[in-house]
N, C-alpha and C positions, 0 to 999 in steps of 0.2 A: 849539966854534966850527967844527971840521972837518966835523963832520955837520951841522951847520946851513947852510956853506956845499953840501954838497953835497947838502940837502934843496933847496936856493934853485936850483942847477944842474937837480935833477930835473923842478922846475916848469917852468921857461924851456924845457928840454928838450922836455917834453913839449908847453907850448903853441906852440912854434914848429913840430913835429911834426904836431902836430893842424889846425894852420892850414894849413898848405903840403899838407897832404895832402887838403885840402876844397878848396881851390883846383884842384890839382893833376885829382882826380879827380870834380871838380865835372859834369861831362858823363857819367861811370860813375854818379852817383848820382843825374842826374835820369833818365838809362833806365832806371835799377830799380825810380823811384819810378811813371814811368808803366809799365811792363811790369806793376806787382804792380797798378795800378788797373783798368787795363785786364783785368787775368787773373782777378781773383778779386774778392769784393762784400767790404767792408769797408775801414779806414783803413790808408793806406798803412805810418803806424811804429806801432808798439806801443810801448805806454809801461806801466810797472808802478813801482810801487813797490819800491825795495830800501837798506838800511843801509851807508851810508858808513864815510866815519871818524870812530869812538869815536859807532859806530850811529848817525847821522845819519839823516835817512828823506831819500832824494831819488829821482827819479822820473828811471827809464833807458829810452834811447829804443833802439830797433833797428825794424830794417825787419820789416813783420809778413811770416812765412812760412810760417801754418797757417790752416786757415778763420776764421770767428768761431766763439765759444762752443768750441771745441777742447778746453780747461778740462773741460769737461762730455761728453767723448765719448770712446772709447775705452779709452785708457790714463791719463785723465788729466792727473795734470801730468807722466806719462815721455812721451819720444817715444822710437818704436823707427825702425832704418832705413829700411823701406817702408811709413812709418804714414802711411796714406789721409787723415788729417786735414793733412800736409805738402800745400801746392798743388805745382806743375811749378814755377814759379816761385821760391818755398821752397826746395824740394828743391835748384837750382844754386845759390841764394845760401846756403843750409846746407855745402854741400860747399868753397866757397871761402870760407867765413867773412865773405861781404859781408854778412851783416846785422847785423855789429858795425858796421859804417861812422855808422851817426848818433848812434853814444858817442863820437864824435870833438866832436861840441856838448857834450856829459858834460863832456870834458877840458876846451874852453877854458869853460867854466861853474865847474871847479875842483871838480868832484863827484867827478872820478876821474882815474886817473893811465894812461896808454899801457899799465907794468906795476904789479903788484899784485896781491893775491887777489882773484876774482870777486867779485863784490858778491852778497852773499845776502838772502831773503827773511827778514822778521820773525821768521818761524815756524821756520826752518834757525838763525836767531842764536842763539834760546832753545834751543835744544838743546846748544847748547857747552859744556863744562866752563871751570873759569878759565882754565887755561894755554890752550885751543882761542882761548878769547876776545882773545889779543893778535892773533891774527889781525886785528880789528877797529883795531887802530892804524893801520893803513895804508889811504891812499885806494885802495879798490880801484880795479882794470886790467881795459884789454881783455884784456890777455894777465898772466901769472905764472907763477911758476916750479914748479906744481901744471901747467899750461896745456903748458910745454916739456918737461915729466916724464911725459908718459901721457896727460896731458889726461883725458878722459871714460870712455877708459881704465881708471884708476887708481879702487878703492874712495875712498866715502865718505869712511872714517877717514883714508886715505893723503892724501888732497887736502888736509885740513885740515891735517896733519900737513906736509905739506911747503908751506903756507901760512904757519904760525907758525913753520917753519926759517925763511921768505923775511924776519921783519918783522922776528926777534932778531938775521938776520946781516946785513941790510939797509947796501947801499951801493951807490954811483953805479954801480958797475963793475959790481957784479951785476945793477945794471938793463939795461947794457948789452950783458950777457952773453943776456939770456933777449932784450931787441930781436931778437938776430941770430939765436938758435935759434927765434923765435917765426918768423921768414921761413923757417926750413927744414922747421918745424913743418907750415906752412901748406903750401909746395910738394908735401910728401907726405901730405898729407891725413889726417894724423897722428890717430888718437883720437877721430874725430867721434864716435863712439860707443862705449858700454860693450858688459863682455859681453854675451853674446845678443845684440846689434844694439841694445842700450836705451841711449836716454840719461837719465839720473835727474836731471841739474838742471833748473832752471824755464825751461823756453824755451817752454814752450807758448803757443800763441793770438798769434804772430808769425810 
């Protein structure tokens, strides 16, 4: 009953979060949306396909802040820190993490939770082993406790690895632990990128 009530406080948490913070910053997010149209040719969010909880397929939105076709040119699906395929526009909303802002619709749509593991691609799930795979009992997050640990930072195995610590130790209080380190995360510009300046998760072609 304890964890059920404070699965039910999680929810409420986060959509009262998610709402007040569209409202809130409802003027920040129509200038971004016309700076990216005005600046670059193509649709202002990107939207992809990625697995929920207990792999769910739902479709996550972010602000686009790489050319079109990106996918197909250079590196990829890596971006590295001065990758040409990043627009100007990109590049500031990469550094302040505003182009998570339209998974704030994600949250009160109930696809995903404030925190969480990153939502992964198809092709990243199937790779898991079983224990990797509880990872996937949790609505992923903007932010997780992989996210306030190193972020992009942190190998492959590490991320996943302190993904399935977050879902077996999982409770309110740790959610509200990683909220407040995700704001200091963010102030210091924490892990946008891995070694070498690469980033290896799927952000391309936004």
């Amino acid at each position: 009953m304890y964890r059920v009530a404070q699965s039910k406080a999680k929810r409420i948490f986060d959509v009262a979060i998610a709402a007040s913070a569209i409202v809130v910053l409802s003027p920040l997010i129509c200038i971004i949306a016309l700076a990216i149209k005005l600046s670059s040719r193509g649709p202002v969010i990107f939207k992809q396909q990625r697995c929920g909880m207990d792999n769910r397929p739902f479709t996550i939105y972010k602000f686009r802040t790489m050319i079109e076709g990106a996918q197909d040119k250079g590196l990829g699906y890596e971006v590295a820190r001065d990758d040409d395929r990043i627009t100007t526009v990109g590049k500031m909303l990469r550094n302040a993490s505003l182009d998570e802002l339209p998974q704030l619709i994600n949250i009160i749509r109930g696809d995903m939770s404030l925190m969480g593991p990153r939502p992964m691609i198809a092709d990243q799930v199937s790779k898991l082993n079983s224990r990797q795979l509880l990872r996937q009992r949790a609505r992923p997050g903007i932010s997780g406790w992989a996210q306030v640990n190193g972020r992009n930072a942190l190998d492959w195995s590490r991320r996943i690895e302190l993904d399935t610590w977050y879902v077996e130790n999982w409770d309110f209080h740790l959610d509200l632990r990683i909220f407040w380190k995700t704001i200091v995360t963010l102030l210091r510009r924490e892990g946008i990128y891995g070694e070498g300046g690469v980033n290896r998760t799927i952000r391309v072609n936004r």
